[in-house]
C-alpha positions as CSV (number, residue, x, y, z in Angstrom):
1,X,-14.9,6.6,4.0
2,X,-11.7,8.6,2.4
3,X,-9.3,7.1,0.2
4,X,-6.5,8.7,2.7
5,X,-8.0,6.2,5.7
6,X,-7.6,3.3,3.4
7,X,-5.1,1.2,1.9
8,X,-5.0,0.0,-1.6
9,X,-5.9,-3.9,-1.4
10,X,-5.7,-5.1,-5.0
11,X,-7.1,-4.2,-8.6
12,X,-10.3,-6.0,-9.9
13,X,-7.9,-8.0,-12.8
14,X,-10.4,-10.0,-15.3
15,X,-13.8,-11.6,-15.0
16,X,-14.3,-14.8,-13.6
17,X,-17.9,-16.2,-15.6
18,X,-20.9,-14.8,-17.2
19,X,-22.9,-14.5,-13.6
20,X,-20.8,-11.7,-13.1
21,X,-18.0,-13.1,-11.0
22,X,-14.7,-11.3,-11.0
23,X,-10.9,-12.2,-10.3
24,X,-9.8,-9.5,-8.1
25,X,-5.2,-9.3,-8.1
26,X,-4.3,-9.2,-4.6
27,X,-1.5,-7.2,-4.0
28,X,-0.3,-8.6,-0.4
29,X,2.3,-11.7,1.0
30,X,-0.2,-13.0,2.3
31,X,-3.5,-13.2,0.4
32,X,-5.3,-15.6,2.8
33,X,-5.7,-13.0,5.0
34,X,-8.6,-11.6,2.7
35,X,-10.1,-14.6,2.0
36,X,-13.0,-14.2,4.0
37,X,-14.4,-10.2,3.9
38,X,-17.8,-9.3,4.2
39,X,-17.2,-6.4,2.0
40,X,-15.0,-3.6,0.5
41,X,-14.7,-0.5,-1.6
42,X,-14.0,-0.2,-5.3
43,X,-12.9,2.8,-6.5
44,X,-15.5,4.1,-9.0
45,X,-14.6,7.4,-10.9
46,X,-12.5,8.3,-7.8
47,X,-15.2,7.6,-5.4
48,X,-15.4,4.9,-2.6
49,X,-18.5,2.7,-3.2
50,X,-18.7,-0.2,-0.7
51,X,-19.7,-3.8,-2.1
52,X,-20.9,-6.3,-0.3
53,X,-19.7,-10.4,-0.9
54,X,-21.8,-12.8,-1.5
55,X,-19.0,-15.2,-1.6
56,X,-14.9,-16.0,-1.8
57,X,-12.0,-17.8,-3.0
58,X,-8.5,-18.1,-3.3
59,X,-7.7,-18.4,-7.3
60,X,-4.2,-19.0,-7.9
61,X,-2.3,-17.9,-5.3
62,X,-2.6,-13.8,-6.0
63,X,-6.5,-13.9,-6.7
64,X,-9.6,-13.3,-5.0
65,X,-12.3,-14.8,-6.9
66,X,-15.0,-13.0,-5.9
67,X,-19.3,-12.8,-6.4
68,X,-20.5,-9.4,-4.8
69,X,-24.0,-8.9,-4.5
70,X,-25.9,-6.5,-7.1
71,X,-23.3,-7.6,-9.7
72,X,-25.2,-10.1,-11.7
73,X,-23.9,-10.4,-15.2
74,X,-20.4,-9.7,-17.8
75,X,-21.9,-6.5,-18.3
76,X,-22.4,-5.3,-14.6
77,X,-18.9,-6.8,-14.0
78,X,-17.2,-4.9,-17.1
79,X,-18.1,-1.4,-15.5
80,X,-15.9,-2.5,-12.2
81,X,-12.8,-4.0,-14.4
82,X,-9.7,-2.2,-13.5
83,X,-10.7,-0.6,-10.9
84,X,-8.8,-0.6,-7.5
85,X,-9.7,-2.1,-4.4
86,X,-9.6,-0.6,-0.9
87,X,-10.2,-1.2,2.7
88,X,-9.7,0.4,6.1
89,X,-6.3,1.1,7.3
90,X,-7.6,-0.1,10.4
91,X,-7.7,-3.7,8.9
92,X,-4.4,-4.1,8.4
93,X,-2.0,-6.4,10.6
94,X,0.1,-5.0,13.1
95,X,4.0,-5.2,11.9
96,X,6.5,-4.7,14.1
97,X,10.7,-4.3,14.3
98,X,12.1,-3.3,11.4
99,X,9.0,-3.7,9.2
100,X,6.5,-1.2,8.0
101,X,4.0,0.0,6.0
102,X,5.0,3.1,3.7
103,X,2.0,5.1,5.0
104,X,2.9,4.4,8.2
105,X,6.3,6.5,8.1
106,X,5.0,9.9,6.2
107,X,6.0,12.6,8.6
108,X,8.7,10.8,10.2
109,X,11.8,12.2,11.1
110,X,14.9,10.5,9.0
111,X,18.1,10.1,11.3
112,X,21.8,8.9,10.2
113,X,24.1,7.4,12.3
114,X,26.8,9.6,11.5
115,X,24.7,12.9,10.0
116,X,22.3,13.2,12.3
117,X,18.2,14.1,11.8
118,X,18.8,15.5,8.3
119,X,14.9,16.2,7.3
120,X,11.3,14.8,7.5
121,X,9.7,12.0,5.6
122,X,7.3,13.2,2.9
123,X,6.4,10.7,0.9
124,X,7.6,7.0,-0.6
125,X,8.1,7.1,-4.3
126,X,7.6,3.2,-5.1
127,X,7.4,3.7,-8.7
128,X,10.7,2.8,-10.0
129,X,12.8,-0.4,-9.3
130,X,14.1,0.8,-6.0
131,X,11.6,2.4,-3.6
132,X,12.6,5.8,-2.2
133,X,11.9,7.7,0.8
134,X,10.8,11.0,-0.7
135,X,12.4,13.6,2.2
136,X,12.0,17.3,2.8
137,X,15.2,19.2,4.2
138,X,13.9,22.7,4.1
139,X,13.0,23.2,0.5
140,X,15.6,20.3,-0.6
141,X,13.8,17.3,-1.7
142,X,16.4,13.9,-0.9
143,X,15.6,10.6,-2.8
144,X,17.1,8.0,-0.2
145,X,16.9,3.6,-1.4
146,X,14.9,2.2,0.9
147,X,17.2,-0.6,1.3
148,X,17.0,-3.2,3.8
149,X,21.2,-3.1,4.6
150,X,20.7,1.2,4.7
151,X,17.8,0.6,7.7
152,X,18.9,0.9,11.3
153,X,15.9,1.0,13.1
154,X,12.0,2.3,13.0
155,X,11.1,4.1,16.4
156,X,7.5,4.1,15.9
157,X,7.1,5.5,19.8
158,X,9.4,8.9,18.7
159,X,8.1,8.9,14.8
160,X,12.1,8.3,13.8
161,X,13.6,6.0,11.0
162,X,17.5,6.0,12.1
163,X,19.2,4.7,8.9
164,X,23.6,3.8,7.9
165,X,23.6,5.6,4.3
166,X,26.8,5.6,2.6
167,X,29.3,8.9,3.2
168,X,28.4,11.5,0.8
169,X,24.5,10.0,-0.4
170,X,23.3,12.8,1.1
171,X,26.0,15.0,0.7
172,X,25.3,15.7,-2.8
173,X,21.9,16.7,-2.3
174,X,23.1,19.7,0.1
């Protein structure tokens, strides 16, 4: 499996008890979802190894408590700690409308209502307080909010997000 056909699930936070148990952090709305996997993969020096669960629980809302087989003691479990993990993009539920996944746009065409298609997008920076769809105009990199007033529509069928930016957001880019 490649790290490109999965999505990041969570981080493996803090261990759980001496047998090894571990808390993973669920990043997701909706943790119970992944209450009950058979398995995943935990990114090991920036390889995919799969691990198999022996068993599950919801811990406090946003964690997994989790006992994966082969992982036995607090030492075994220390050499997982921090490390992220994944599953197939092929598990993840269907949104539809105006909702997405920020994989799911890359290499989508960005059209404004009054501008018109003004480039493709490349990538969705969602390090900063604000996320931003990262978007290629020739050479020109454009930073655009991903803002939910900003967002028209998402045309999955023609790979289009038509978006109502403000006069001259653009503009000062070209």
């Amino acid at each position: 499996m490649r790290k490109e056909d999965c999505f990041c699930l969570g981080k493996i936070a803090k261990k759980f008890s001496f047998k090894g148990e571990v808390l993973i952090y669920l990043d997701t709305d909706e943790p119970e979802l992944y209450e009950n996997m058979e398995s995943v993969f935990v990114e090991c020096n920036k390889q995919l190894v799969p691990f198999f669960i022996e068993k599950s629980s919801l811990h406090k809302n946003d964690f997994l408590r989790v006992r994966f087989e082969d992982i036995n003691s607090e030492e075994e479990a220390d050499s997982i700690l921090g490390n992220n993990v994944l599953l197939p993009l092929l598990l993840l539920p269907k949104l539809s409308g105006n909702k997405f996944y920020f994989h799911e746009v890359i290499g989508f065409e960005i059209e404004d209502n009054r501008l018109g298609v003004f480039g493709i997008i490349q990538g969705v920076n969602d390090n900063s307080a604000q996320p931003l769809f990262e978007v290629l105009n020739g050479e020109l990199e454009i930073l655009i909010p991903l803002i939910d007033h900003f967002l028209v529509k998402i045309d999955r069928v023609n790979k289009k997000v038509h978006v109502n930016l403000p006069e001259g957001l653009v503009e000062m880019y070209l």
